[in-house]
Phi, psi and omega in degrees: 000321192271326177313302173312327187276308196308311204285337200268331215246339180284313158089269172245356210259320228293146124349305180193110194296100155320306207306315197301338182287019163260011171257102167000288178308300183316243177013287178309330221249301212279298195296332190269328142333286198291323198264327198286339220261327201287308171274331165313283169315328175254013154275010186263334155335277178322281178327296177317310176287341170294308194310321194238005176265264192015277195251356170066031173246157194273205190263003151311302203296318188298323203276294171303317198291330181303348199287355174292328197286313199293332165312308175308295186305291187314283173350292192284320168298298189302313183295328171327296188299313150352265133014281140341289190300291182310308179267339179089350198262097183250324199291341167305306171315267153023279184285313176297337175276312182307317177317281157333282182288336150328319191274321178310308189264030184263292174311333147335273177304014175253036165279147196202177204297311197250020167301137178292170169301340174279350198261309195292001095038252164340332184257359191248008181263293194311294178299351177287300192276332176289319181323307196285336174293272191284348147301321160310273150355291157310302177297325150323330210249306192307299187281346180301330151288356193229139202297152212290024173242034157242319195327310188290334189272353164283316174286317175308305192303300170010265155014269188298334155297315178279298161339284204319302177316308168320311202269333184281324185289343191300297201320307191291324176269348145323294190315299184278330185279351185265343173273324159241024169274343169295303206284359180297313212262317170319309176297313172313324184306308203289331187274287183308333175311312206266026188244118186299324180332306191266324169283001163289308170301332148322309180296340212268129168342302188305281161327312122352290176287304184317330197249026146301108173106328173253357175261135227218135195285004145306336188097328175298162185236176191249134167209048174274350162244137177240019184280007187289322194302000187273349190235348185290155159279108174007274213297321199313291192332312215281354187275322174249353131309322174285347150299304164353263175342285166304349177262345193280329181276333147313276196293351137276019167256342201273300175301346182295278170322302159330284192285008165273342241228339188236015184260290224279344164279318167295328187274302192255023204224284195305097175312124190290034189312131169252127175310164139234177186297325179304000000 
């Protein structure tokens, strides 16, 4: 509020200019920002940790396996700008890169303990390319209306909206998956327990010491560390990856649900513009 006040009272002086939110596009460009920006960050949060509680790799490796999103963002960007630049036409992108990462974190949440490497693959090829689509995009749509002695303080708020989108989806999604990654893995705990096969492997030393501090005489567990899961034995492990696994799917489908919600403003909110040339 005092940020609004203060920018209202600046006058040609103001960071980001009130005036532009009377320009359609502007509004439309920036607000498409903020919510794409909400699933992006949290899905780059997210992912890294199925790759590395999960799939048990470290963060270099975890770090290397991403790398299908950036080929695709490069790709899909270059060939995009392309595109644009021939026809004056974006919103077909647009609509197809959101469209694209929608289908990403829909493949996410079909992620499961023993999913092979190709499936999270696939989703990080599909989010490369809606990105590489639709970021660019957007910043065309945020400027395309507004007059050029504004334009820099219009690409900055771009920005600035998309970062604000960044901090609030890292915060929502970390938040639902650590909030419902306890009671996830308890209840599996509470279902393996009732196998003797697996409370024998609980008992065996090794296993015993890992999980000393984190199985709590409630039956809840402590997972302010997660390095036990590097020494626990393949079967102790697999009742709390698969709590994992199950709160990571909530938060893409949560992100699913985000980017549908900026599928459905691009197609029908975003005006069918042809750039010119002037």
């Amino acid at each position: 509020a005092v940020f609004v006040l203060v920018e209202r009272r600046s006058g040609d002086a103001a960071l980001l200019p009130p005036r532009l939110f009377r320009v359609r596009t502007f509004r439309l460009g920036v607000g498409l920002h903020f919510v794409v920006g909400i699933g992006m960050f949290g899905a780059m949060t997210t992912l890294p940790l199925y790759l590395q509680l999960v799939r048990g790799m470290s963060p270099i490796a975890a770090g290397l396996a991403t790398l299908p999103t950036v080929a695709a963002n490069l790709a899909v960007t270059l060939l995009t700008g392309r595109m644009i630049a021939r026809t004056g036409r974006f919103k077909v992108h647009l609509v197809a890169g959101v469209g694209s990462f929608t289908a990403a974190m829909l493949v996410f949440a079909t992620l499961r303990v023993d999913s092979p490497l190709w499936h999270p693959a696939l989703g990080m090829v599909l989010m490369g390319a809606g990105l590489g689509a639709s970021m660019q995009t957007l910043t065309t749509l945020a400027q395309c209306e507004v007059p050029r002695t504004d334009m820099g303080a219009a690409t900055a708020s771009v920005n600035f909206f998309r970062s604000n989108g960044g901090t609030v989806g890292t915060a929502a999604f970390l938040s639902i998956l650590f909030t419902t990654a306890a009671g996830r893995i308890a209840e599996r705990l509470a279902e393996a327990r009732s196998d003797p096969a697996y409370r024998h492997l609980l008992a065996q030393p090794d296993n015993a010491r890992a999980l000393s501090g984190v199985l709590r005489p409630g039956g809840g567990v402590n997972l302010e560390d997660s390095a036990f899961l590097h020494v626990l034995d393949p079967g102790v492990a697999l009742p709390f990856l698969e709590g994992y696994v199950t709160s990571m799917r909530l938060v893409f489908l949560t992100g699913a649900a985000v980017s549908l919600v900026a599928f459905a403003l691009a197609a029908w909110r975003v005006p069918d513009l042809t750039l010119s040339d002037e």
